[in-house]
C-alpha positions as a printed Julia matrix, in Angstrom:
204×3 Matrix{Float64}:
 -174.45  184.21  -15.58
 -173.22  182.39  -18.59
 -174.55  178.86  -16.91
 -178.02  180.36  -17.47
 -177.05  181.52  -20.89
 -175.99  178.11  -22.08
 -179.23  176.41  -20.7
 -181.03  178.91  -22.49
 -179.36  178.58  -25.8
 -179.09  174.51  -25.71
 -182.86  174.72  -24.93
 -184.08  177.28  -27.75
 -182.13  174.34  -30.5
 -183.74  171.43  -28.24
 -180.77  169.96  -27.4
 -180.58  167.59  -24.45
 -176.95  168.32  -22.12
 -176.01  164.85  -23.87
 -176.57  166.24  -27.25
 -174.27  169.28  -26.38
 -171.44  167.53  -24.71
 -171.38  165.32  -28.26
 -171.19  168.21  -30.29
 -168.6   169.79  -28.05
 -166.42  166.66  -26.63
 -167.21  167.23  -23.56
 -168.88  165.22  -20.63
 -172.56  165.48  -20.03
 -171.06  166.13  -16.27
 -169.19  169.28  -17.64
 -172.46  170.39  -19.53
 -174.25  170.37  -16.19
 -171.51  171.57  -13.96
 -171.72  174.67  -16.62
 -175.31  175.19  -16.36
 -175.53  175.36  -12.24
 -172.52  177.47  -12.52
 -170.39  174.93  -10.44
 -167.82  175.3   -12.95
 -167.07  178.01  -15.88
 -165.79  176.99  -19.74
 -162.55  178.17  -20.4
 -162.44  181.2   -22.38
 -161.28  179.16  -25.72
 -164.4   177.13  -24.71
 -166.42  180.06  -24.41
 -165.77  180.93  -28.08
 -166.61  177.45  -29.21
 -169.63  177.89  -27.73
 -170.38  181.11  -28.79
 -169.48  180.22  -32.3
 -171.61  177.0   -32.21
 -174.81  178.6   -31.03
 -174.13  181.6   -33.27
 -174.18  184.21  -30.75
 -171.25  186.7   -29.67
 -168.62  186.09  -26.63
 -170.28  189.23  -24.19
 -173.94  187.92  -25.38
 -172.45  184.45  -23.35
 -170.38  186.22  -20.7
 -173.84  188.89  -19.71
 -171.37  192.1   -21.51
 -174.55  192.22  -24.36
 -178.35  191.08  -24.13
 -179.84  191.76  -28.04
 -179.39  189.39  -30.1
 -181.32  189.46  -33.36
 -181.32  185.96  -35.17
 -182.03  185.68  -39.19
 -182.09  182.97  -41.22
 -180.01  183.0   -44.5
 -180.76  180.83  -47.53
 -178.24  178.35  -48.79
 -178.3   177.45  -52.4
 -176.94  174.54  -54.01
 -172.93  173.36  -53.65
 -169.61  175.07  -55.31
 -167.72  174.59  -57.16
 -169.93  171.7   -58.53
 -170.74  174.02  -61.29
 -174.06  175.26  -60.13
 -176.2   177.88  -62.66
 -176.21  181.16  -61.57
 -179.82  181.35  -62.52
 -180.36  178.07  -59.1
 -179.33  181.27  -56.86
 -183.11  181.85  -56.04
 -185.48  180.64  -53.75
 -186.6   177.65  -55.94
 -182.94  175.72  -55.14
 -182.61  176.57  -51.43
 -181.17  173.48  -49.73
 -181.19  174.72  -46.18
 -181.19  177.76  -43.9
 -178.26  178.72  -41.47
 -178.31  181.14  -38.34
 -176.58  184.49  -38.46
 -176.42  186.71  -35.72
 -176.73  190.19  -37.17
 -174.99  191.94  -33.98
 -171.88  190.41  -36.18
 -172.84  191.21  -39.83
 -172.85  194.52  -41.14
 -177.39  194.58  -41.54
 -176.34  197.28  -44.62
 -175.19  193.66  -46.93
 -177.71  190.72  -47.69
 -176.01  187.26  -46.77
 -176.65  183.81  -48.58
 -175.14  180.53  -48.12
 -173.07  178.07  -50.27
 -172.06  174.35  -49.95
 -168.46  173.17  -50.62
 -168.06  170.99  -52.74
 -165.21  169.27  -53.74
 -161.26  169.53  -52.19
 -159.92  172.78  -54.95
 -159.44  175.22  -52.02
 -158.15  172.86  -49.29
 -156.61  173.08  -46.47
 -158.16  176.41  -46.15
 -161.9   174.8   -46.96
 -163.26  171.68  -47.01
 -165.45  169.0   -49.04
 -168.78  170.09  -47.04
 -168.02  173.25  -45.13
 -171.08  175.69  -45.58
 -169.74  179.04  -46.97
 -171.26  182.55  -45.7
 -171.16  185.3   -48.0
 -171.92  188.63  -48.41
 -173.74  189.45  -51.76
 -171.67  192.22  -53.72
 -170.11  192.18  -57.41
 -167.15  193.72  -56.24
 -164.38  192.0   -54.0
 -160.68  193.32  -53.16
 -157.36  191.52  -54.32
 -156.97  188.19  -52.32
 -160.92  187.45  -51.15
 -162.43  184.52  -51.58
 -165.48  185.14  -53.78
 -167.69  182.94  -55.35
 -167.69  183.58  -59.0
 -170.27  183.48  -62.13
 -168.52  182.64  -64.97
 -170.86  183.27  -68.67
 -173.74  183.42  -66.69
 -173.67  179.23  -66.46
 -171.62  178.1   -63.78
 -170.31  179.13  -60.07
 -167.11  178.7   -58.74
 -165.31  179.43  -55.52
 -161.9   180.56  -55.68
 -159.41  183.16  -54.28
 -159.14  186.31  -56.45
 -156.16  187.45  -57.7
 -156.26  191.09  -59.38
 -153.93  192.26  -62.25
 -153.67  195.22  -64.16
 -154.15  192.81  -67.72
 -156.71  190.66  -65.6
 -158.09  188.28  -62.93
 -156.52  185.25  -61.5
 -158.99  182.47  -60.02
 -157.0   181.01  -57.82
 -157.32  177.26  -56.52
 -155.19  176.97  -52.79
 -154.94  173.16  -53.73
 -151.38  172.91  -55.7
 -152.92  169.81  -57.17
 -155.72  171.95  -59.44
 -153.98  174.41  -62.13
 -154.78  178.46  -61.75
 -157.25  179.77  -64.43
 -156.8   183.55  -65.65
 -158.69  185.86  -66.89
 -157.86  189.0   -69.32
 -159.92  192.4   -68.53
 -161.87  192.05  -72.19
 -162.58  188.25  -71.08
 -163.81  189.21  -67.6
 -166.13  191.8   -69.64
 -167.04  190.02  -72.5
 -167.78  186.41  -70.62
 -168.29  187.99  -68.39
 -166.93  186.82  -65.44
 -168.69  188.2   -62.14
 -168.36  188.46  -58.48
 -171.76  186.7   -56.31
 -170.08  187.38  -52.83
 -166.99  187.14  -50.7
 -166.91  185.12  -47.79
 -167.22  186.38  -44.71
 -167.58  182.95  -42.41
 -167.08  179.35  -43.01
 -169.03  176.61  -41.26
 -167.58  173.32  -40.33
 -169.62  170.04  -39.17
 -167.73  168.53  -36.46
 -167.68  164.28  -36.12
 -166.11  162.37  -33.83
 -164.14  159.31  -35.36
């Protein structure tokens, strides 16, 4: 039942039922009510949840009972300007949760730090980025982005036939393009696309 499936998840990140309703917003009441299965989360609840503890919707609701936990690496913040060559294990700054039951286990995943407000609304100061390593992305992904082998950026990617666009969603920071011999010659290269954003939530 998915009371017995949120005990079992606050308990394996040794979190008290105060600690959860905080994170959540909820009442510690609710939290217990949950786990004696006196009364359900709602189903937009349910993905909170699901999304919080890093495990899928029918893992909560008893639909799916494997779930295979890895932890990813992040590296440093972007776009803070970050050397390519700090995307090793000698700069790791943390480790995040994925749930591989949602990732395709063919990719390798890292983790990135945002830093800075170029790609808000969409992303914020803070946010910890999850992307899939590949150098190639298709026309609108959001990629982070090794420019002359010294610095990383995170922008949307605009493809041309002359060149690439890395595109800011910001209106206050100015597009910067790329021509085909620059992205060669620079050269300008793809890390990994983004395949999940992760928000800290505080209460004010």
């Amino acid at each position: 039942m998915i009371g017995d499936k949120i005990r079992e998840l606050r308990r394996k990140f040794k979190l008290t039922q105060n600690d959860l309703s905080i994170k959540l917003n909820v009442s510690n009441g609710t939290i217990a009510m949950w786990e004696t299965s006196k009364r359900s989360p709602d189903l937009e609840t349910v993905d909170r949840l699901a999304k919080f503890f890093g495990v899928t919707v029918d893992y909560l609701l008893g639909r799916e009972e494997k779930i295979i936990i890895k932890k990813i690496a992040v590296y440093g913040t972007i776009p803070a300007g970050i050397p390519t060559e700090m995307i090793d294990n000698s700069f790791i700054e943390d480790y995040e949760d994925i749930n591989l039951n949602d990732f395709n286990p063919n990719f390798e995943y890292f983790g990135l730090k945002v830093k800075g407000d170029s790609m808000y609304p969409e992303f914020r100061n803070g946010d910890t980025l999850i992307l899939r390593k590949q150098e190639n992305c298709e026309n609108g992904d959001y990629c982070a982005v090794s420019i002359n082998h010294t610095e990383c950026t995170f922008k949307k990617i605009i493809k041309h036939n002359n060149g690439i666009t890395l595109q800011p969603l910001n209106p206050v920071y100015e597009p910067k393009f790329y021509t085909n011999e620059e992205v060669k010659s620079m050269p300008i290269t793809i890390l990994g696309i983004v395949v999940e954003v992760r928000r800290t939530y505080k209460k004010i």
